[in-house]
C-alpha positions as CSV (number, residue, x, y, z in Angstrom):
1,X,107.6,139.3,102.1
2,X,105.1,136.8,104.2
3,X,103.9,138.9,107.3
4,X,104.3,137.1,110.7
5,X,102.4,137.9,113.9
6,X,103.3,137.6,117.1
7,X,100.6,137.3,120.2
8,X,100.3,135.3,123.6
9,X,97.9,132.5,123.7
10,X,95.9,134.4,126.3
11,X,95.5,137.9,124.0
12,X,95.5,136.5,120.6
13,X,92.1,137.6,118.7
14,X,91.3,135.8,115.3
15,X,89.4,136.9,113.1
16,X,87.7,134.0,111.0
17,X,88.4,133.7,107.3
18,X,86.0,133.6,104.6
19,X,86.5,129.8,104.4
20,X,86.0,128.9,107.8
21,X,86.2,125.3,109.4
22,X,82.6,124.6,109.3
23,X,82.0,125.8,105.6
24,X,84.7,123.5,104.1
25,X,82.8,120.1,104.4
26,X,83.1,120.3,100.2
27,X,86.7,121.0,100.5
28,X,88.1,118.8,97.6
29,X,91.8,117.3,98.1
30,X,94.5,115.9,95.7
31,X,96.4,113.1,96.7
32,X,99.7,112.6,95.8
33,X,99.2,110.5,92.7
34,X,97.1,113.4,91.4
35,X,93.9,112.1,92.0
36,X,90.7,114.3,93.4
37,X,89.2,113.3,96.2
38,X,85.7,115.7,96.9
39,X,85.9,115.5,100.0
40,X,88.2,114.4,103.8
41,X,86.2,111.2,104.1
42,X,86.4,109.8,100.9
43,X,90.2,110.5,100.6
44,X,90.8,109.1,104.2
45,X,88.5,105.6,103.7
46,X,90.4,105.1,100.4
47,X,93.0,102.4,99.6
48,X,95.0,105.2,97.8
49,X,95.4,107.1,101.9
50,X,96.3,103.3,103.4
51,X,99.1,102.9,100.7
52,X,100.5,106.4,100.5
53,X,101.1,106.9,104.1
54,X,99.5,109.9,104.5
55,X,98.0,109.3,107.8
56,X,101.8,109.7,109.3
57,X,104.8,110.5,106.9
58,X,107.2,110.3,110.3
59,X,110.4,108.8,108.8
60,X,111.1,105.3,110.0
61,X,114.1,105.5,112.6
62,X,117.4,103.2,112.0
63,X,118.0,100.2,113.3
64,X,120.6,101.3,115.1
65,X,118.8,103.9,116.3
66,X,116.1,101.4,117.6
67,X,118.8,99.3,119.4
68,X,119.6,102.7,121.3
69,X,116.3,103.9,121.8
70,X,115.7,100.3,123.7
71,X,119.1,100.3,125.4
72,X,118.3,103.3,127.2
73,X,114.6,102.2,127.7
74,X,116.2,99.3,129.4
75,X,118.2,101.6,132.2
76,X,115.2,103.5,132.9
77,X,113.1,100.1,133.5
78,X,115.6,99.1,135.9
79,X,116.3,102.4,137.8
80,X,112.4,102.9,137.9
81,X,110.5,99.5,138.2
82,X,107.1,100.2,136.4
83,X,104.4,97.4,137.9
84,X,101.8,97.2,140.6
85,X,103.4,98.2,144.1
86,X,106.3,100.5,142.7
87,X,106.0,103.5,144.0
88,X,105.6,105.0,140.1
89,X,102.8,103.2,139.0
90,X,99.3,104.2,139.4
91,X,97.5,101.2,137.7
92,X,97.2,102.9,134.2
93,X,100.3,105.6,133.3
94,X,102.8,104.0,134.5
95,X,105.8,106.1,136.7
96,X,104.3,109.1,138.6
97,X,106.4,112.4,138.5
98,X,105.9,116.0,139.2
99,X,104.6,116.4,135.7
100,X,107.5,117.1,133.2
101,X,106.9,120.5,131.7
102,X,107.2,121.5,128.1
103,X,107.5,125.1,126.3
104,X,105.5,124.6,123.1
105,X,105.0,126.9,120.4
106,X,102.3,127.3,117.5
107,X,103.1,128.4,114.7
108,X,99.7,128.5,112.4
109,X,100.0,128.6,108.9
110,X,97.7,130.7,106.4
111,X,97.2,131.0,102.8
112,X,96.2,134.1,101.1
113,X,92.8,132.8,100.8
114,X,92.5,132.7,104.8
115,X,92.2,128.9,104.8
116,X,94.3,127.6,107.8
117,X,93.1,129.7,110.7
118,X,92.0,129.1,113.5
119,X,90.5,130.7,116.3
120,X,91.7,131.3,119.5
121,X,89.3,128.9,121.4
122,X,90.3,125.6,118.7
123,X,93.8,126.0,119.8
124,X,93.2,126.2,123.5
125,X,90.7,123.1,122.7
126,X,93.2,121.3,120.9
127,X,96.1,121.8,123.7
128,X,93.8,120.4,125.9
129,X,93.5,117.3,124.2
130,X,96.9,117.3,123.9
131,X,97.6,117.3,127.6
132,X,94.7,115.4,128.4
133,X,96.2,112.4,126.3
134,X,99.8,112.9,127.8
135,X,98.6,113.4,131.2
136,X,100.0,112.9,134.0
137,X,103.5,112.7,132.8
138,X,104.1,115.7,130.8
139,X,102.0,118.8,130.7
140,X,102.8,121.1,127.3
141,X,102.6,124.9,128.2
142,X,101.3,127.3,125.5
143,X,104.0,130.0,125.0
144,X,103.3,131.5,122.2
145,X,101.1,131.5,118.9
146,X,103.1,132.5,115.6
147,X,100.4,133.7,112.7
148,X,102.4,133.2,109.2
149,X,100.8,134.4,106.2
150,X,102.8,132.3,103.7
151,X,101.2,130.2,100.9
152,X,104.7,128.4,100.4
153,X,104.4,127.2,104.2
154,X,101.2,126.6,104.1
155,X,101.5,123.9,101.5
156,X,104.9,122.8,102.3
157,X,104.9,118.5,102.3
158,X,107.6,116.6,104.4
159,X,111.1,117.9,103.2
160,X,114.6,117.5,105.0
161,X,115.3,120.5,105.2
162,X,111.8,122.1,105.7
163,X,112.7,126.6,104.7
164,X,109.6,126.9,107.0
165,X,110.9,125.3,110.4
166,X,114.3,127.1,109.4
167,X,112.4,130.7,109.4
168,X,110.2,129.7,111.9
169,X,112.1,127.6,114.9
170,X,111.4,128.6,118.8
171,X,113.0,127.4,121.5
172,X,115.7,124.5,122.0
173,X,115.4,120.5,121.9
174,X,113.3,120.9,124.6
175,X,110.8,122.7,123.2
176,X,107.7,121.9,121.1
177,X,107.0,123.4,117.9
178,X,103.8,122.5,116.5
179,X,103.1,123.7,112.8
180,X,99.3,123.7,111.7
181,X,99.1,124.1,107.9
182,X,97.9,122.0,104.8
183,X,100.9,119.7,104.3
184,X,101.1,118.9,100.4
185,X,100.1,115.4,98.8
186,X,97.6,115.2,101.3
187,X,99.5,114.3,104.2
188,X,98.0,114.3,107.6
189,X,100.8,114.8,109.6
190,X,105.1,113.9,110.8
191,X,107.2,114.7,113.6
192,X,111.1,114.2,114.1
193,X,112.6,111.7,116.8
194,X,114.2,113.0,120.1
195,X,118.2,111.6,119.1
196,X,117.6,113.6,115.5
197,X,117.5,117.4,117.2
198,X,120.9,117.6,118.0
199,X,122.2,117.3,115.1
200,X,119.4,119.4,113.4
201,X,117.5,121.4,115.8
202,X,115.8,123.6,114.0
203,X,114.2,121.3,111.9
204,X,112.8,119.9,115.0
205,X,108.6,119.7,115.8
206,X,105.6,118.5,114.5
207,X,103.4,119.3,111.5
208,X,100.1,118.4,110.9
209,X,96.8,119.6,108.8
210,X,95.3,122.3,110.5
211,X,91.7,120.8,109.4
212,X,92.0,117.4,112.2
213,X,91.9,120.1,115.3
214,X,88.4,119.4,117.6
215,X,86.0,120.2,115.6
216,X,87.6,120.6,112.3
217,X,86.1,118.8,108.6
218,X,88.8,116.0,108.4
219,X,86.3,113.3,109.4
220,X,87.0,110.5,111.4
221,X,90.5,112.6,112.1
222,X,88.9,115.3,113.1
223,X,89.1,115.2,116.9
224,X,92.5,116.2,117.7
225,X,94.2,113.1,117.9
226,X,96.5,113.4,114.7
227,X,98.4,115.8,116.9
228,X,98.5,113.5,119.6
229,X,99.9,110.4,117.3
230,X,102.7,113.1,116.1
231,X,103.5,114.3,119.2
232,X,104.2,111.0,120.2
233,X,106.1,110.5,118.0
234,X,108.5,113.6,119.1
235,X,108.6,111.8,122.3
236,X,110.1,109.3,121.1
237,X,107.4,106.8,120.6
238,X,107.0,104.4,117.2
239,X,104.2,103.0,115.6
240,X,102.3,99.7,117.6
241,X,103.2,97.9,114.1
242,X,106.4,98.6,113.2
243,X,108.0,95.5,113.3
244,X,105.0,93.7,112.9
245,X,104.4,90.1,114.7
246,X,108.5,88.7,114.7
247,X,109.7,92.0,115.5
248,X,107.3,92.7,118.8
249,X,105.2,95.7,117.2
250,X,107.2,99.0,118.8
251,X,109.3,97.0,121.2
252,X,107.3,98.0,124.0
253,X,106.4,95.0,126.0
254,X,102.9,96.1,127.1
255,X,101.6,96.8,123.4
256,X,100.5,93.6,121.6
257,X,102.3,93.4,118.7
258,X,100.0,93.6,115.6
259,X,100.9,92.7,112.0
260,X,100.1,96.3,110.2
261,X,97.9,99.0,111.2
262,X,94.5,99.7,112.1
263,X,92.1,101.5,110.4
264,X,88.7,102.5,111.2
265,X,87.8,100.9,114.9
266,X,88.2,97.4,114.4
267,X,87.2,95.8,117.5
268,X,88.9,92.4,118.3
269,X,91.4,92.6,115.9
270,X,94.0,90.2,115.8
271,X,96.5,90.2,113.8
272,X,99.4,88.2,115.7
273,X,99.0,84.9,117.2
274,X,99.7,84.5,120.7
275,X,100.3,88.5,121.7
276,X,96.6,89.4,122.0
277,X,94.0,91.6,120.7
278,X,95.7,94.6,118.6
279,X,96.6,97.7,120.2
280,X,93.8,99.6,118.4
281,X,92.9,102.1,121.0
282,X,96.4,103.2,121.2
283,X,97.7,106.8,120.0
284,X,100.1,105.3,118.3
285,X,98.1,103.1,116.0
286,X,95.8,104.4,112.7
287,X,92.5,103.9,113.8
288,X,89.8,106.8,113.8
289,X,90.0,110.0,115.9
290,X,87.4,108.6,118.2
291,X,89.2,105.1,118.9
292,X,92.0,106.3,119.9
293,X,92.0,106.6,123.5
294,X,95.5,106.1,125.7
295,X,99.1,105.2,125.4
296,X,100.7,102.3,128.0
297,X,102.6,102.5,131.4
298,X,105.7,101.4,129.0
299,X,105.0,104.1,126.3
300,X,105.0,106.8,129.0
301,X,108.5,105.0,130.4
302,X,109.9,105.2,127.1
303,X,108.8,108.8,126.9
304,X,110.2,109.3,130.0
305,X,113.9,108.3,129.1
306,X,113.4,109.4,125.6
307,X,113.0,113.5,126.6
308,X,115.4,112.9,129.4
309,X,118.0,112.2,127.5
310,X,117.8,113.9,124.5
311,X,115.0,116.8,125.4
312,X,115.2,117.4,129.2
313,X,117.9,120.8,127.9
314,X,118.5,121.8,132.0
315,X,119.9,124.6,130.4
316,X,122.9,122.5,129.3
317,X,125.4,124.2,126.5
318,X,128.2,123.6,125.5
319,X,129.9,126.8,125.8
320,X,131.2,129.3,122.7
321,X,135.5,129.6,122.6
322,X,135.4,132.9,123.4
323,X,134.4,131.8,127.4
324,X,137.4,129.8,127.7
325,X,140.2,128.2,125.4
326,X,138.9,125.7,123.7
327,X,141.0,122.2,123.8
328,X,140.5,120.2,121.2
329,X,143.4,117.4,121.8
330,X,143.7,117.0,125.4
331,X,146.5,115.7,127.1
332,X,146.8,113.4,129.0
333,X,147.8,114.9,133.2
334,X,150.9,114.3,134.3
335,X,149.4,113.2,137.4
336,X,150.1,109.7,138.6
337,X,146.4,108.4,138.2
338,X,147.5,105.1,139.7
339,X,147.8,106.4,143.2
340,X,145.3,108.0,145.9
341,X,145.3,109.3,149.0
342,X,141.8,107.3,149.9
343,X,141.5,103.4,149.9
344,X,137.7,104.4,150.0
345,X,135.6,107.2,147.9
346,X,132.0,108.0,147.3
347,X,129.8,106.8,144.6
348,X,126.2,108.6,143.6
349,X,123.8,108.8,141.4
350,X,124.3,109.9,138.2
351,X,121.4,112.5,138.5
352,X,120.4,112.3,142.2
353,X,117.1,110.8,143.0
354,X,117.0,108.4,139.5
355,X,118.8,105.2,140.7
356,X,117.4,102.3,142.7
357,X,120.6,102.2,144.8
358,X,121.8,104.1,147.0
359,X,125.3,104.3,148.7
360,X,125.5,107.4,151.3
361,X,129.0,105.7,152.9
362,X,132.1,105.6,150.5
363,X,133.0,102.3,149.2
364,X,136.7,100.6,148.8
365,X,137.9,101.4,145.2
366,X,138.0,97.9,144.4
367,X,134.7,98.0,143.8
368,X,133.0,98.1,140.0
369,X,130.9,101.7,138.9
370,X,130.7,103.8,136.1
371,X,132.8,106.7,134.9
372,X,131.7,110.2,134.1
373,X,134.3,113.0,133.8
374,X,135.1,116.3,134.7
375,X,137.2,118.9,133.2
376,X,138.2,122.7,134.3
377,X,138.7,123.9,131.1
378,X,136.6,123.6,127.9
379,X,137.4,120.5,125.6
380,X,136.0,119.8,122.4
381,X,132.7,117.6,122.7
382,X,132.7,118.2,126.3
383,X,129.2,119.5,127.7
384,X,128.6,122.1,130.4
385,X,125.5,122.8,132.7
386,X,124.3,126.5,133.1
387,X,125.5,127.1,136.8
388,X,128.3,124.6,136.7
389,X,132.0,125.9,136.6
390,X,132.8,122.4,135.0
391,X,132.2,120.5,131.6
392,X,131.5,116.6,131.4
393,X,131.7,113.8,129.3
394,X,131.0,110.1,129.7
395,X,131.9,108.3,126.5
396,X,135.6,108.2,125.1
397,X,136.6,106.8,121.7
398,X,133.5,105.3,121.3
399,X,133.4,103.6,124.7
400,X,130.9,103.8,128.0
401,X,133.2,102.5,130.9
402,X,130.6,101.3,133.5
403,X,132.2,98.9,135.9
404,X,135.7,100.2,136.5
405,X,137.3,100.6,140.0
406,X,138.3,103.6,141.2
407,X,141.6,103.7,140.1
408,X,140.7,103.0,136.7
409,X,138.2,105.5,136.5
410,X,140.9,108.3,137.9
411,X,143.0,107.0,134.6
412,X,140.2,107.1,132.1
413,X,139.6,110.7,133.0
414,X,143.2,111.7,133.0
415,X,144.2,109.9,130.1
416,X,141.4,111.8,128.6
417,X,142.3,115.4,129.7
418,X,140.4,115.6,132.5
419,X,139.7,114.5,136.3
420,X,137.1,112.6,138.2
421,X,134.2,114.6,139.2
422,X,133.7,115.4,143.0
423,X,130.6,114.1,144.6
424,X,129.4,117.6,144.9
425,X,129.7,118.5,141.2
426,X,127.5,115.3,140.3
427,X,125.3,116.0,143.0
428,X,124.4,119.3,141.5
429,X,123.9,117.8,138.0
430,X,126.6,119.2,136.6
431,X,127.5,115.5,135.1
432,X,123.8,115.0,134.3
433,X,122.5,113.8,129.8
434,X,126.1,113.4,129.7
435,X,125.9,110.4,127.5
436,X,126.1,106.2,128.2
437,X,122.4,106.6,130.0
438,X,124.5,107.2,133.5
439,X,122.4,109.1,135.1
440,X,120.8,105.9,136.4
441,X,123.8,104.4,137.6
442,X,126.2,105.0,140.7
443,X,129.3,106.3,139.2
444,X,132.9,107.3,140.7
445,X,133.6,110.5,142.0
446,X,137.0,112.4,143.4
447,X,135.8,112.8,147.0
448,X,137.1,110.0,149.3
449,X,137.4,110.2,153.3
450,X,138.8,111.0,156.1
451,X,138.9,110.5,159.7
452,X,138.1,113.3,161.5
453,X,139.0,113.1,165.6
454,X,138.6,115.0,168.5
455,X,140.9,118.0,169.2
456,X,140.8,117.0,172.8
457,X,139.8,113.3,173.8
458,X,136.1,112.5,174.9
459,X,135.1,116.3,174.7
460,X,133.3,116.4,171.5
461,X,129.8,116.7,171.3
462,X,130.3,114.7,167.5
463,X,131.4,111.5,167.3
464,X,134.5,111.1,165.7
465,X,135.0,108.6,162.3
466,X,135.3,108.5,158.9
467,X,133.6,111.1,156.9
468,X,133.2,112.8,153.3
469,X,135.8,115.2,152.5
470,X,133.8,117.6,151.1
471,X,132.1,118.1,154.7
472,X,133.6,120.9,157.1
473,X,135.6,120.7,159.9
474,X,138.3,122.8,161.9
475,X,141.8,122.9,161.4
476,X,145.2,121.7,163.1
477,X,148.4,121.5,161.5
478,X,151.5,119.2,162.5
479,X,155.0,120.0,161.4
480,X,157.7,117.1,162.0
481,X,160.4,119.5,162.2
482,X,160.6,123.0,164.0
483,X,159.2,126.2,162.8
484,X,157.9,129.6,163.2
485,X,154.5,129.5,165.7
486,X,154.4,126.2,166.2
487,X,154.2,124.4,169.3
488,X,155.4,121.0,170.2
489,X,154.1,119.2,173.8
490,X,157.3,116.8,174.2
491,X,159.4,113.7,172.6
492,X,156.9,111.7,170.7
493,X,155.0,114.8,168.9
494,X,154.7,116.9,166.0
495,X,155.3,120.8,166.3
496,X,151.6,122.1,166.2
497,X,149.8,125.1,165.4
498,X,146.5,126.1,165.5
499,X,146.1,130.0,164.6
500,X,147.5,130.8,161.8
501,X,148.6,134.8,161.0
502,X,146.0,135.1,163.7
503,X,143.4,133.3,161.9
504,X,141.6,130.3,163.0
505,X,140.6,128.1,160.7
506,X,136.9,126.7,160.4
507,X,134.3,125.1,158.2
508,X,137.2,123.3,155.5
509,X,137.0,120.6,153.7
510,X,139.4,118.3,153.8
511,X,141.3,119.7,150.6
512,X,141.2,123.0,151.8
513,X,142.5,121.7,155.3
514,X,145.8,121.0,153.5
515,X,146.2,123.7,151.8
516,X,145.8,125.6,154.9
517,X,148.8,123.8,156.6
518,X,151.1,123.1,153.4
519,X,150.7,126.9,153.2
520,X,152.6,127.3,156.3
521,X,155.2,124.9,155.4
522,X,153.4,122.2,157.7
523,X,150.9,118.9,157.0
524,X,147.3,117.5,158.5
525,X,148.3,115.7,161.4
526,X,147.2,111.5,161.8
527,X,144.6,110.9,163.5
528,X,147.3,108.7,165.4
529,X,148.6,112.1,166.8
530,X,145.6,113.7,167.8
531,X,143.9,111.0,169.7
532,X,147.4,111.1,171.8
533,X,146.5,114.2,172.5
534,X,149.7,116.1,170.8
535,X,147.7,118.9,169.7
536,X,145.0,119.4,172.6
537,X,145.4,122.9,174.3
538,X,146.9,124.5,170.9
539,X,144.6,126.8,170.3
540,X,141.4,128.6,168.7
541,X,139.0,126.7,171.0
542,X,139.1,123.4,168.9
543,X,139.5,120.9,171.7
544,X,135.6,120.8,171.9
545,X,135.6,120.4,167.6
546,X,136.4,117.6,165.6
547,X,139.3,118.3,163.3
548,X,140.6,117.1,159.9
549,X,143.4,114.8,159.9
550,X,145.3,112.7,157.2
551,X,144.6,109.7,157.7
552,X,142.2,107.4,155.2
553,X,141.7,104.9,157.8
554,X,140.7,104.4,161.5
555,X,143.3,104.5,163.8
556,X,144.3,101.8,165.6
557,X,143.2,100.6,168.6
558,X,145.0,102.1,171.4
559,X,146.2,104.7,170.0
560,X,145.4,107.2,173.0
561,X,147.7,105.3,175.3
562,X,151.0,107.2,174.4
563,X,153.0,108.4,177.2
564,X,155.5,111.1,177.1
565,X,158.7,110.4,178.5
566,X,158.4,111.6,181.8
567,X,155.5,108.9,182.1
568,X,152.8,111.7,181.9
569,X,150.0,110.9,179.5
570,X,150.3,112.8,176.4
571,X,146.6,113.7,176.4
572,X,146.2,115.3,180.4
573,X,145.7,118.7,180.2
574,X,148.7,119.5,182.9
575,X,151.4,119.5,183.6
576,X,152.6,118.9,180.2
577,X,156.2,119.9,179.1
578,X,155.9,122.6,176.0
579,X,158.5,123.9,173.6
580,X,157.3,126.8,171.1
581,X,159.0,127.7,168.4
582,X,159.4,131.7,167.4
583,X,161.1,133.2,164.4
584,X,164.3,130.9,164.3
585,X,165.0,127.6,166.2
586,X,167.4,129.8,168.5
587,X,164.4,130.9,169.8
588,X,163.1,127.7,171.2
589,X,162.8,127.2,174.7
590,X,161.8,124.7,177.3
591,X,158.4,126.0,179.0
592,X,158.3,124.6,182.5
């Protein structure tokens, strides 16, 4: 059985192995084709290491998976403008953040000779490269460093299904696993894209030969960089030739495309006509250790969106059955998703603080957004956010809806099994890497508006108006026929009530407002009714508050010029004619 060791970065104590780095300049390697090379320099300045790809062995991505990769590159150029004046560029990295951070963990491979470890101080060196190259946007935090004594790891080459990262795996897709070992056929080093954890996390992370750390024999790769390249890689980044001169290099627009790669430190090298000297200092291309020197505003962007929406976890699951029942054919609601009670409802951001506009009034649902979902229960392929009640999806049969009007939207989700999300529920990212790259774009949600008036005519400190539903107000409740508690102030009116079971009613929104009053057989008055004055002097104080009513308009003008039969204004205080209604409508009298 291989032993495994466990320490923290900060306590680990190595002790060095017989073969140590600086003793193994004579190290002798095979390459893949079975020929000897005596020593790292030889084998790397050889035609055999251009043609074998040893120097990465990173799998090329589909073409599909390309055309994604750029689509959602696209959203995030448009929700975050990268260029001089923007307020995310700083002249050479492109969008400033609070730095992004990332749990990475080491696992160091050894052979039972000792050749593969490494001090305490190479790795600390060697993160420190690492950040430095990926700074400011993403700083990598040592959590741990795994010691396996294994000689099968230790050689392992690039396999699909690699027994090591199986057996060895930290963390989720949002973690970086960097294994340092002595990958077989002489390979320097490959990594997995960001789209490819999900379906395979634990084969996830980077590998690369323990012997290109700071300091290590693997001259000219011997300054840390290898890692860099890979880790780039795991970002989400391609190669600066990839598609050589037709196909624009990596499809990045601020890295000249170059025919093939770079080896050595070619200086002025120009392999493309037209696109400019060849990215040759990039991480991303082959040159030597020492050439390599920064990656592009654009490379960071891409980055950026690439760990957002495949890496950025949030603590996002998908939860097991045994949480809730677990729908895997939903049905469509029986509710009529071609009505609403709201010509007008709020859009947002599909992860607040992302999108270059802005709407903080609700819109008329005529208007074109996108369409994220919500669901109470669990459905099959349906995500949920740790601390979110809800689960969310944004693609359905193959299909991102982004410019729908409300209604629409409201059908989509039902038809689907589930409901619009309210503004709240997006708002607190519970909608958020939801698929269709909507977290840059304003999208639908449930909440619509209100007006909310005065319980008492011009004695509101608040204006009265149109408001969110999900903000708080008091409650009133109108009843158009007679019943218990309620009070009615003359021809014209509703019964009212106010106090409830001798409980007033505060801080609701506007769907809790209804439920207060349907659960006493009774409805939100209009906003019609209120500025009348039908319900001032009811109760519970709330002639100074402003209260919810049912109406998804503003009223009229003139509505407050109501008179009550006897020619007295509805809304003076006194004298006003009052009937109240007790236990049966026997029991209503005339108050004079």
């Amino acid at each position: 059985m291989p032993s495994t060791t466990s320490t923290s970065s900060a306590a680990k104590l190595f002790s060095l192995a017989a073969c140590a780095l600086s003793s193994e300049a004579s190290y002798a390697i095979q390459s893949g084709t079975g020929t000897t090379y005596q020593t790292f320099e030889a084998w790397a300045h050889s035609e055999e290491f251009v043609t074998s790809e040893s120097r990465c062995h990173t799998p090329e991505p589909t073409e599909e998976e390309v055309e994604t990769s750029n689509s959602l590159l696209e959203s995030w150029s448009s929700a975050r403008a990268v260029g001089p004046g923007s307020n995310f560029y700083n002249g050479t990295y492109g969008i400033i953040d609070v730095a992004t951070m990332i749990p990475t963990y080491w696992h160091e491979m050894i052979n039972a000779a000792g050749e593969g470890d490494l001090t305490e101080e190479t790795i600390e060196e060697t993160m420190e490269v690492l950040n430095a190259a990926f700074h400011p946007e993403f700083e990598f935090v040592l959590m741990e460093t795994f010691t396996e004594a294994n000689d099968d790891y230790f050689s392992e080459g690039h396999m699909d299904n690699s027994p090591m990262k199986n057996a060895l795996h930290r963390g989720d897709c949002g973690a970086l696993n960097i294994y340092s070992s002595n990958p077989g056929g002489g390979l320097m080093g490959y990594a997995t894209f960001p789209a490819w954890c999900g379906g395979a996390p634990n084969q996830d992370g980077v590998v690369f030969r323990y012997t290109t750390v700071p300091g290590g024999i693997f001259a000219p790769y011997n300054s840390g960089e290898i890692l860099v390249h890979e880790v780039g890689h795991w970002m989400g980044l391609y190669h600066t030739f990839r598609a050589g001169c037709d196909g624009n290099g990596d499809y990045i627009n601020d890295t000249p495309p170059e025919k093939n790669a770079a080896y050595g430190c070619q200086m002025g090298r120009d392999t493309c006509e037209g696109g400019g000297a060849d990215p040759i200092h990039n991480f991303m291309d082959y040159s030597d250790g020492n050439c390599m020197t920064h990656f592009t505003p654009q490379q960071f962007l891409r980055m950026k969106a690439q760990h957002y929406e495949y890496r950025d976890m949030g603590d996002m699951y998908t939860s097991s059955p045994s949480e809730s029942p677990l729908i895997t054919t939903p049905s469509p609601s029986a509710y009529d998703c071609s009505t609403t009670s709201s010509s007008i409802h709020y859009i947002t951001c599909g992860r607040m603080g992302v999108c270059h506009d802005v709407a903080p009034e609700p819109i008329p649902n005529a208007d074109l957004h996108a369409v994220r979902c919500c669901s109470d229960q669990q459905i099959d392929g349906w995500k949920r956010n740790n601390g979110c009640s809800v689960y969310a999806r944004s693609k359905f049969q193959g299909q991102c809806h982004e410019h729908a009007t409300f209604l629409d939207a409201q059908c989509i989700c039902e038809e689907n099994g589930g409901r619009l999300c309210t503004k709240e529920e997006v708002d607190l990212k519970c909608t958020r890497r939801t698929g269709c790259s909507f977290d840059f774009e304003l999208i639908w949600t449930s909440t619509g508006s209100h007006y909310v008036a005065c319980g008492r005519n011009g004695q509101c400190y608040d204006l009265p108006g149109m408001v969110g539903d999900e903000t708080l107000h008091e409650v009133r409740c109108c009843s158009d026929t007679m019943a218990p508690g309620y009070t009615k102030k003359g021809e014209g009116c509703p019964w009212v009530i106010s106090r409830i079971d001798d409980i007033c009613y505060a801080d609701k929104i506007h769907s809790e407002a209804i439920e207060v009053c349907e659960s006493e057989g009774g409805r939100l008055c209009t906003a019609e009714e209120l500025l009348r004055g039908c319900t001032s002097g009811t109760g519970c104080g709330y002639d100074e508050h402003l209260l919810w009513t049912s109406s998804v308009t503003e009223p009229a003008e003139g509505s407050t010029d109501s008179q009550l039969g006897n020619g007295t204004f509805i809304g003076t205080p006194s004298p006003s004619p009052w009937v109240h209604a007790t236990g049966s409508p026997s029991h209503a009298t005339q108050l004079e």
